[in-house]
mmCIF file of the N, C-alpha and C atoms, coordinates in Angstrom:
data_MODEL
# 
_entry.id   MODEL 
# 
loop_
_atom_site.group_PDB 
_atom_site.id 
_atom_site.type_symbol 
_atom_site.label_atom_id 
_atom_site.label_alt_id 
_atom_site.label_comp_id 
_atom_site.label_asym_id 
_atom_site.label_entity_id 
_atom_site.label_seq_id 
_atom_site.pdbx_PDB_ins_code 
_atom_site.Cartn_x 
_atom_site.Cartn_y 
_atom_site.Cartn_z 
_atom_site.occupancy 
_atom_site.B_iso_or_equiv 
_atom_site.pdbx_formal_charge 
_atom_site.auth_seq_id 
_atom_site.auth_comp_id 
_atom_site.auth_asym_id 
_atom_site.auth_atom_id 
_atom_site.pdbx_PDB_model_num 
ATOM 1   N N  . UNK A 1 1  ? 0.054  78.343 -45.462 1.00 0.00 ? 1  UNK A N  1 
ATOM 2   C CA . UNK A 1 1  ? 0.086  78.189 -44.013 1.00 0.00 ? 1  UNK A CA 1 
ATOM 3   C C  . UNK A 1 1  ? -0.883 77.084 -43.563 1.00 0.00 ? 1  UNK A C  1 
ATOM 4   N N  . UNK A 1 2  ? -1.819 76.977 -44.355 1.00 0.00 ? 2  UNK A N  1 
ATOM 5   C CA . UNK A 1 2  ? -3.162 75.981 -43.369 1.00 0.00 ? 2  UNK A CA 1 
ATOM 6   C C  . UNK A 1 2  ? -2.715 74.481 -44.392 1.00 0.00 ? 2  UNK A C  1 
ATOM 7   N N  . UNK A 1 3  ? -1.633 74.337 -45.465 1.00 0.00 ? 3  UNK A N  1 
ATOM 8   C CA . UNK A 1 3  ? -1.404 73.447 -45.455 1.00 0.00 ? 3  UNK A CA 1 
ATOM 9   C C  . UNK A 1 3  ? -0.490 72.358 -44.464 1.00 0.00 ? 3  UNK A C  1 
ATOM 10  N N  . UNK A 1 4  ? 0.597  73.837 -44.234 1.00 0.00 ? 4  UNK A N  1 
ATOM 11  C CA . UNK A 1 4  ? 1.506  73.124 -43.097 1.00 0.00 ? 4  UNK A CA 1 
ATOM 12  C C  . UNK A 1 4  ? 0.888  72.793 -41.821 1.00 0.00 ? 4  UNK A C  1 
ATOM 13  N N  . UNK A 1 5  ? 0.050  73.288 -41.168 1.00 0.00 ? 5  UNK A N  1 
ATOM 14  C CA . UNK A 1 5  ? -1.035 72.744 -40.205 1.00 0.00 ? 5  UNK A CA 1 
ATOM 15  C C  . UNK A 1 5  ? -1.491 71.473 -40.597 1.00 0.00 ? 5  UNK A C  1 
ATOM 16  N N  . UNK A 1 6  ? -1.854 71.289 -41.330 1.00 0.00 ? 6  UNK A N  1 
ATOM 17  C CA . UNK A 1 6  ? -1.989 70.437 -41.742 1.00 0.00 ? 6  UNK A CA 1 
ATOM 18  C C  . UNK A 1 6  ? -1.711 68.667 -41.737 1.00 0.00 ? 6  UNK A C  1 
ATOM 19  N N  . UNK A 1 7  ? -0.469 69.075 -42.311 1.00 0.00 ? 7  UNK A N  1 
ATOM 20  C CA . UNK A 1 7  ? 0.836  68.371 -42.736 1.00 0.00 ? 7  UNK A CA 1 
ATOM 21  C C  . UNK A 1 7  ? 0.838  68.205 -40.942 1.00 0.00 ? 7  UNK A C  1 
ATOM 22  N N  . UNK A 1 8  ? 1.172  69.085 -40.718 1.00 0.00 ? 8  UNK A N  1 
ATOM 23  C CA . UNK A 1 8  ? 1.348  69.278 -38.727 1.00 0.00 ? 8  UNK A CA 1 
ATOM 24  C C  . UNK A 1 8  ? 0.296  68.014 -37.940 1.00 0.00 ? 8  UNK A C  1 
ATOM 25  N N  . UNK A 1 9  ? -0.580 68.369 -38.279 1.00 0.00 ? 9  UNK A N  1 
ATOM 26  C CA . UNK A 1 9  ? -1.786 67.519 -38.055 1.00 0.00 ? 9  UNK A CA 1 
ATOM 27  C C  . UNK A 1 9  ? -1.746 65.840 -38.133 1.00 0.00 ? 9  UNK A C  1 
ATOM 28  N N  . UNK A 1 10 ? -1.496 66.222 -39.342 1.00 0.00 ? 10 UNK A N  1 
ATOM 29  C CA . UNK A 1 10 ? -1.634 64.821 -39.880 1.00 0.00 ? 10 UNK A CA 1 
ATOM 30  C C  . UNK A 1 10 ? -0.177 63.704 -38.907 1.00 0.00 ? 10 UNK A C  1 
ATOM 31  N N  . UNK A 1 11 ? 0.884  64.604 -39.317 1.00 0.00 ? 11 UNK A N  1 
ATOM 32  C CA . UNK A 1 11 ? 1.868  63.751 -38.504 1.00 0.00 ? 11 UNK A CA 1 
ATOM 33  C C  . UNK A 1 11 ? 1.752  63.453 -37.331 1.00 0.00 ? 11 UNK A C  1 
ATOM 34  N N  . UNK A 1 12 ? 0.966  64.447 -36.277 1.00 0.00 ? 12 UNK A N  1 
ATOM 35  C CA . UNK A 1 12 ? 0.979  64.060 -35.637 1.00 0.00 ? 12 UNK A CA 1 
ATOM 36  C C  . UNK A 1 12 ? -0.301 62.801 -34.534 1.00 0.00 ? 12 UNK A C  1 
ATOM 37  N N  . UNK A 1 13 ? -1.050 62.882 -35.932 1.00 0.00 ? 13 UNK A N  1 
ATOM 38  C CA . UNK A 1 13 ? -1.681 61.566 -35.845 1.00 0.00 ? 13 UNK A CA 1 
ATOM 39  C C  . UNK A 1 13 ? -1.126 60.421 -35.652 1.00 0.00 ? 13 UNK A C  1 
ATOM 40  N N  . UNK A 1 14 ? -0.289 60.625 -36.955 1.00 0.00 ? 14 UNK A N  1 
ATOM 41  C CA . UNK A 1 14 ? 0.087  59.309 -37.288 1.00 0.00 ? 14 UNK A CA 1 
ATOM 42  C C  . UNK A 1 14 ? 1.337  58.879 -35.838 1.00 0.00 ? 14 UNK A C  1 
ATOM 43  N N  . UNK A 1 15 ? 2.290  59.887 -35.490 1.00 0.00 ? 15 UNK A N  1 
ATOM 44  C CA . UNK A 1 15 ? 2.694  59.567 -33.987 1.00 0.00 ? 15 UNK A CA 1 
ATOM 45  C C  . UNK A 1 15 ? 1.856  59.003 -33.192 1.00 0.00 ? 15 UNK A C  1 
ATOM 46  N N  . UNK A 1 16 ? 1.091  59.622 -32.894 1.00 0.00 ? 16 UNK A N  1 
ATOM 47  C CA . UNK A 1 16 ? 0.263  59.307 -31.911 1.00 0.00 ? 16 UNK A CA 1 
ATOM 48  C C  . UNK A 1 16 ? -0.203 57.623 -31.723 1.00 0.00 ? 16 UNK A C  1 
ATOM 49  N N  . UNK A 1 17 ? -0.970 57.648 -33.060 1.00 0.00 ? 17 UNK A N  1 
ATOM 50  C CA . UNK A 1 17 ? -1.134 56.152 -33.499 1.00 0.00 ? 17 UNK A CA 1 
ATOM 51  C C  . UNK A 1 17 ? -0.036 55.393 -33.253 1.00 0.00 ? 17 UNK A C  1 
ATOM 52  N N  . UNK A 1 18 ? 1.209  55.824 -33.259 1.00 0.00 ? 18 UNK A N  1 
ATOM 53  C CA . UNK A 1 18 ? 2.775  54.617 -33.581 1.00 0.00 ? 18 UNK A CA 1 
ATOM 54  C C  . UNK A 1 18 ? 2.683  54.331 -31.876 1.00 0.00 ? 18 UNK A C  1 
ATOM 55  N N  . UNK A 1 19 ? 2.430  55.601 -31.095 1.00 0.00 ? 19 UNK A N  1 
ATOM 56  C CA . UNK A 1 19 ? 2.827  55.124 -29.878 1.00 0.00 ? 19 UNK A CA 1 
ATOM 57  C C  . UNK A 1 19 ? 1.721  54.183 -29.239 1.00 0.00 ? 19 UNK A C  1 
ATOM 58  N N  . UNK A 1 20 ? 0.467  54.269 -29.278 1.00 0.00 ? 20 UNK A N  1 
ATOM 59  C CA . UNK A 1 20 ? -0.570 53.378 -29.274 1.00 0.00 ? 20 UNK A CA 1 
ATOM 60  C C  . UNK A 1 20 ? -0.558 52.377 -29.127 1.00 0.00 ? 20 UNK A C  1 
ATOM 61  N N  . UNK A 1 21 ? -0.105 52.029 -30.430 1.00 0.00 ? 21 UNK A N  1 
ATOM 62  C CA . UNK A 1 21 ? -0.447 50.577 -31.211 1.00 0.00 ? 21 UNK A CA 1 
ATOM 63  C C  . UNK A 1 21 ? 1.374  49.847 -30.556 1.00 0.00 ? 21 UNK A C  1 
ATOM 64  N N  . UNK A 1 22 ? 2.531  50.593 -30.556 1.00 0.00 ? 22 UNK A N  1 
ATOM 65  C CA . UNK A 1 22 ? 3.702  50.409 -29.865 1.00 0.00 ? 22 UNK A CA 1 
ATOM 66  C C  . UNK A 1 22 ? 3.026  49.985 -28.131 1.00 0.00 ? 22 UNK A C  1 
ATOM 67  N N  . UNK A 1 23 ? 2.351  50.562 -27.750 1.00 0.00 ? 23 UNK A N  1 
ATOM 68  C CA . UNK A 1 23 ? 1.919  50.053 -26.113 1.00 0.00 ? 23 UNK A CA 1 
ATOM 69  C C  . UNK A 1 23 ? 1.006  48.921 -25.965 1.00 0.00 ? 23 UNK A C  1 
ATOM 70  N N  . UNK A 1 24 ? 0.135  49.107 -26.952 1.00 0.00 ? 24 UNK A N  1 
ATOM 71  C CA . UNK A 1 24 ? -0.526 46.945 -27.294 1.00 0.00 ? 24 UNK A CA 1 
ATOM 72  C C  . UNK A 1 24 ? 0.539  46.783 -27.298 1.00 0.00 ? 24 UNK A C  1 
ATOM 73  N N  . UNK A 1 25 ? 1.376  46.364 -28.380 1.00 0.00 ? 25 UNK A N  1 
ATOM 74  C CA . UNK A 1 25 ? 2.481  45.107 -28.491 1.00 0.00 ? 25 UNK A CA 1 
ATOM 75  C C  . UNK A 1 25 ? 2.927  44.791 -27.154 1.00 0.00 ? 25 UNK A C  1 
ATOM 76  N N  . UNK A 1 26 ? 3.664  46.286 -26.715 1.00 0.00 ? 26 UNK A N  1 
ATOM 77  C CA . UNK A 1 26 ? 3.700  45.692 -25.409 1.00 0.00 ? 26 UNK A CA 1 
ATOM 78  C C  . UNK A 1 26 ? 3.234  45.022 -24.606 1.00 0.00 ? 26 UNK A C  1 
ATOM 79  N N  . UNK A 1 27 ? 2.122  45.475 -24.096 1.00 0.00 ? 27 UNK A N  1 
ATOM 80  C CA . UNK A 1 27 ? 1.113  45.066 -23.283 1.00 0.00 ? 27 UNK A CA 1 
ATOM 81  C C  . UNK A 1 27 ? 0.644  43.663 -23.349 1.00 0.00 ? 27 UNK A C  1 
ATOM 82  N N  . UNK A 1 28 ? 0.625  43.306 -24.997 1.00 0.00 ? 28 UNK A N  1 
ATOM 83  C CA . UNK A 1 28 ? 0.720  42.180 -25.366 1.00 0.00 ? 28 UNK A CA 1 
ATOM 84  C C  . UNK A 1 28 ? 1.799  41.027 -24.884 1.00 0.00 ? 28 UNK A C  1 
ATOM 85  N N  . UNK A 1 29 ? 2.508  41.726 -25.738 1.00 0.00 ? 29 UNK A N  1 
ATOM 86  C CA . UNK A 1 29 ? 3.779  40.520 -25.070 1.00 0.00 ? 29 UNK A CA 1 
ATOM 87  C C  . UNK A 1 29 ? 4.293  40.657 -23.975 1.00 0.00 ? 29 UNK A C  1 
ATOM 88  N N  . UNK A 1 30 ? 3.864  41.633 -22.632 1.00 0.00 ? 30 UNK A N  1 
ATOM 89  C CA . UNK A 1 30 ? 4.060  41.227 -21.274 1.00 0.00 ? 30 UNK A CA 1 
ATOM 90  C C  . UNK A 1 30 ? 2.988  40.196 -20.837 1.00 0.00 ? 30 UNK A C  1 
ATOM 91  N N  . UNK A 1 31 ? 1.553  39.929 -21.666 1.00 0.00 ? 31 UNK A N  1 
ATOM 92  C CA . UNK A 1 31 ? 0.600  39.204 -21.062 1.00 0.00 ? 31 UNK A CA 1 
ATOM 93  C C  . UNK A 1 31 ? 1.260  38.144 -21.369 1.00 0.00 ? 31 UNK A C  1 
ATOM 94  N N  . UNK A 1 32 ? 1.582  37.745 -22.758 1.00 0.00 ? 32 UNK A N  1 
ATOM 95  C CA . UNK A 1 32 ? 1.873  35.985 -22.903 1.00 0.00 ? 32 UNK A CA 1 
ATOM 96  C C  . UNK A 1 32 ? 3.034  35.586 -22.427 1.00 0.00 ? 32 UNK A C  1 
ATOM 97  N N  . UNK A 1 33 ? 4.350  36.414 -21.775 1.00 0.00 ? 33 UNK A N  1 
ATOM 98  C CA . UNK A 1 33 ? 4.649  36.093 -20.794 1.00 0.00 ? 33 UNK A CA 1 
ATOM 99  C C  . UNK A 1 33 ? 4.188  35.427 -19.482 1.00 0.00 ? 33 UNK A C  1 
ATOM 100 N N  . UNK A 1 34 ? 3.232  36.853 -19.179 1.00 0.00 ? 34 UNK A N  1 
ATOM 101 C CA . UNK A 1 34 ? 2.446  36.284 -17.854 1.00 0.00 ? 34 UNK A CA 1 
ATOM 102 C C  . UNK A 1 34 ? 1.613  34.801 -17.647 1.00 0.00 ? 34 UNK A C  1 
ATOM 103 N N  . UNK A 1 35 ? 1.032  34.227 -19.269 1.00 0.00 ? 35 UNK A N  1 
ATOM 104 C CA . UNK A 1 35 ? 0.229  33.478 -19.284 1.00 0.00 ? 35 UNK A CA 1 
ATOM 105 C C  . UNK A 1 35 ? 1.249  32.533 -19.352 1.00 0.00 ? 35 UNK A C  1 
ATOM 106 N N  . UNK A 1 36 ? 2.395  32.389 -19.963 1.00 0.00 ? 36 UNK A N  1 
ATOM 107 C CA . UNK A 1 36 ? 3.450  31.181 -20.126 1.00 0.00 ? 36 UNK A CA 1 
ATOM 108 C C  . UNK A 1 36 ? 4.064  30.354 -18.750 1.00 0.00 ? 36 UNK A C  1 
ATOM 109 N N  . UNK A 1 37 ? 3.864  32.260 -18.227 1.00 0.00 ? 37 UNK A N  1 
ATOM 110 C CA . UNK A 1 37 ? 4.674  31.545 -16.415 1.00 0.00 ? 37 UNK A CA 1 
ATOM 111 C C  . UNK A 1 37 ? 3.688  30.779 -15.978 1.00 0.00 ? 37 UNK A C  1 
ATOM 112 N N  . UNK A 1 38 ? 2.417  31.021 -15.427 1.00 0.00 ? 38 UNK A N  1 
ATOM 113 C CA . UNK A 1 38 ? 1.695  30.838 -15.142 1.00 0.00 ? 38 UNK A CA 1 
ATOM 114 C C  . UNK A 1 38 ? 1.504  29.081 -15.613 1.00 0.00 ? 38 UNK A C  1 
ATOM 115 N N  . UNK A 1 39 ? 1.259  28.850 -16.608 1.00 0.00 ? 39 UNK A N  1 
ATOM 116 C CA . UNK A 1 39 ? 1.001  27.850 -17.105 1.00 0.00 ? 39 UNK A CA 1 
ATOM 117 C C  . UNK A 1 39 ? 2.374  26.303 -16.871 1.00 0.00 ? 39 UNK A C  1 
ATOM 118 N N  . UNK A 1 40 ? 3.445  27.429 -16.448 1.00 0.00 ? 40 UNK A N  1 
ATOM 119 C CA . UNK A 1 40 ? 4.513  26.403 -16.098 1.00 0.00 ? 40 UNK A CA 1 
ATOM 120 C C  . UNK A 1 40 ? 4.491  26.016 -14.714 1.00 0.00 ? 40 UNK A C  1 
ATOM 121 N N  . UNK A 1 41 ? 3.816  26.934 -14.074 1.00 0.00 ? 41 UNK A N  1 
ATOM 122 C CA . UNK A 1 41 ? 3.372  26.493 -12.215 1.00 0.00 ? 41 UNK A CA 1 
ATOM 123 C C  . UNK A 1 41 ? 2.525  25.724 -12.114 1.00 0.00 ? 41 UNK A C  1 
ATOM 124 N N  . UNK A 1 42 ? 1.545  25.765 -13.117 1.00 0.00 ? 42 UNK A N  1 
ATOM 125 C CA . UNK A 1 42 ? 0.834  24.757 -12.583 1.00 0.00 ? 42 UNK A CA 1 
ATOM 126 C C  . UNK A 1 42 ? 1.265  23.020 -12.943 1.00 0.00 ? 42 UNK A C  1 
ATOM 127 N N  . UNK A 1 43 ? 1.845  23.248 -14.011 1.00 0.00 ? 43 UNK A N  1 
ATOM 128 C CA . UNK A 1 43 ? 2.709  21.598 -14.281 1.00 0.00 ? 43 UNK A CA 1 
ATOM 129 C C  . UNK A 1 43 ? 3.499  21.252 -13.314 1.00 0.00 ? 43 UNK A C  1 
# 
């Protein structure tokens, strides 16, 4: 039993982490968007 907790545990680290590190990227690549537009207004 306290392995499957475990196991429980652990996965749901590792989710946790996927969604995380999934919301940088995002976050990411909505900024260099933002910085691309940006950079075309001022030309």
């Amino acid at each position: 039993m306290k392995h499957i907790l475990f196991d429980l545990f652990l996965f749901s680290l590792g989710a946790g982490a996927g969604v995380v590190l999934m919301c940088l990227v995002q976050a990411g690549a909505a900024a260099e968007r933002e910085i691309e537009m940006m950079e075309r207004s001022r030309k």
